[in-house]
N, C-alpha and C positions, 0 to 999 in steps of 0.2 A: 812263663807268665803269658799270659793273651794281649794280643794286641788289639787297641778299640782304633776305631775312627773318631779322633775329637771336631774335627773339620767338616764333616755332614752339613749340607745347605737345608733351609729349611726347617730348623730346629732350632730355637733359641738355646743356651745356653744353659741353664735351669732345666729344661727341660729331657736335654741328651744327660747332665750327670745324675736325675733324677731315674730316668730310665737305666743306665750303667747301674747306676745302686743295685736297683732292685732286681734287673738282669743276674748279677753278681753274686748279690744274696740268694737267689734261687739256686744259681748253680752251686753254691755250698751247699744248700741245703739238700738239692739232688742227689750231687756225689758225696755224700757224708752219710752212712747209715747211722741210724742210731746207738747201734752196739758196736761201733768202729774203734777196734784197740789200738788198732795200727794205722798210723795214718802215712802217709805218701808226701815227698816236695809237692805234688802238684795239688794235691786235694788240701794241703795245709795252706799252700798258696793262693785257692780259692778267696778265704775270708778275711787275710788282710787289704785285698783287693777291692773287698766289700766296704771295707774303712774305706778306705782310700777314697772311692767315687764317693760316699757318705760327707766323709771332709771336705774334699770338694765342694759340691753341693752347699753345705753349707758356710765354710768362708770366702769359696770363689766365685759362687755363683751372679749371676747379675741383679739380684734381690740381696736386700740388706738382712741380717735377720730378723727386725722389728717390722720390716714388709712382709716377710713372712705369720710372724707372729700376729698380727692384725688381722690376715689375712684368717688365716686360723680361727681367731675370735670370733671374725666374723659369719665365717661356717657354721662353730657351736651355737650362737646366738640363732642363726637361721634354724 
């Protein structure tokens, strides 16, 4: 499994498990071919990882989820 930095200065909180996600997600997506029969510990342990900062993100993050959600609204409406 890879090891992150969760301690980085200068990043709130939200914003590093937001980047991990999608950091995360791309390397599954990288190391995954589409026709892949056989998959690896390492390449299957990709995308629960993917959950993982995902969950994060959003039950631990420093925004509630209805800050989020609003936040959101507020974008479509713009």
């Amino acid at each position: 499994m890879h090891q992150y930095r969760l301690d980085v200065g200068g990043i709130n909180t939200d914003w590093r498990l937001s980047s991990l996600t999608e950091l995360s997600l791309q390397m599954g997506i990288t190391n995954t071919p589409a026709n892949a029969c056989e998959w690896s510990d390492v390449r299957f342990d990709l995308w629960p990882g993917a959950a993982r900062f995902a969950y994060a993100f959003l039950f631990l993050g420093e925004r509630t989820a209805g800050d989020r959600a609003f936040e959101d609204r507020q974008i479509q409406v713009r």
